[in-house]
Steps between C-alpha positions, in 0.01 A plus 500: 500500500583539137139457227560126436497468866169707547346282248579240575384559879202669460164322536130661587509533831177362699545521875625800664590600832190711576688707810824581299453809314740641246754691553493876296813483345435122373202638327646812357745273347153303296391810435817611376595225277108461351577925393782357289296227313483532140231667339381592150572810394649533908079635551457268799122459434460353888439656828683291809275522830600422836290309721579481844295430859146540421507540137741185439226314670182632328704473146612100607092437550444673186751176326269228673218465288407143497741399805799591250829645663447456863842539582507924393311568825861435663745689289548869667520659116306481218627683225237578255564564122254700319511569114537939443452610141796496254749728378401631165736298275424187690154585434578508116711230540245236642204662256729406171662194675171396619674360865441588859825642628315597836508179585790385407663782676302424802615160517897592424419726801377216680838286431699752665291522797512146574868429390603866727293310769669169511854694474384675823366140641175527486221336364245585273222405222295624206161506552308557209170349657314859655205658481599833318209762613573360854866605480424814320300582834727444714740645366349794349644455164376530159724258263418135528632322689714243305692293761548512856822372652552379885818558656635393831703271688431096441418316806820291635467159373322643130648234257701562209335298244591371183442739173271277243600641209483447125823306359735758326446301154098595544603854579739632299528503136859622311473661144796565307 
């Protein structure tokens, strides 16, 4: 599958088959490809942790608040992205630029999670609806916790559905 194709295929995934758990080398791949993302200054301000068994489940009940994602109780990972403190010149760098790298770094992270995922067929989704002290918990982990991402297979039968996106002509804007 080359990118187009990724993108183009790629969709939050919201119904997983709850028995079928990931295979290792699937997931080193994620892991892998989410090392390579981009980063300022290359600091990767983000920790990646691994929720399996037990753990996946008490992290998917920690993204439920108010009967929100129901589905994560059925994906066999949850990765979980907490923000680690900067390098020193991306620290000077978002003091005199006055912008939060972390999280944009966390969320190019997140890209090549979920586009490593879909090249591996699997499904996934951003959750950005948690309860961060929860996680921290359960995890044992300091940073907060910025996003956590499910990953598993999609039930047989999930639908492809149509991307609602902007027009092009709302979206992009040429300067010469």
């Amino acid at each position: 599958m080359n990118f187009s194709e990724i993108a183009e295929n790629r969709q939050s995934c919201r119904a997983y088959e709850p028995d079928r758990s990931v295979e290792q080398e699937k997931l080193d791949r994620i892991l892998a490809s989410a090392r390579l993302a981009p980063s300022a200054c290359n600091g990767q301000p983000y920790q990646i942790t691994v929720c399996r068994g037990d753990a996946a489940k008490k992290v998917a009940l920690a993204t439920q608040g108010m009967g929100m994602n129901k589905f994560a109780a059925d994906a066999p990972i949850l990765l979980v992205l907490s923000e680690m403190p900067y390098v020193a010149t991306a620290a000077l760098g978002a003091r005199v630029k006055k912008n939060d790298y972390r999280s944009i770094d966390i969320g190019i992270a997140a890209a090549y999670i979920t586009a490593e995922a879909t090249a591996q067929g699997l499904g996934s989704c951003i959750l950005g609806w948690l309860d961060d002290e929860k996680i921290r918990a359960i995890c044992g982990m300091e940073g907060t916790v910025r996003l956590v991402i499910t990953v598993g297979y999609a039930k047989d039968g999930d639908p492809r559905r149509t991307k609602k996106r902007k027009d092009p002509a709302e979206l992009i804007q040429y300067v010469e």
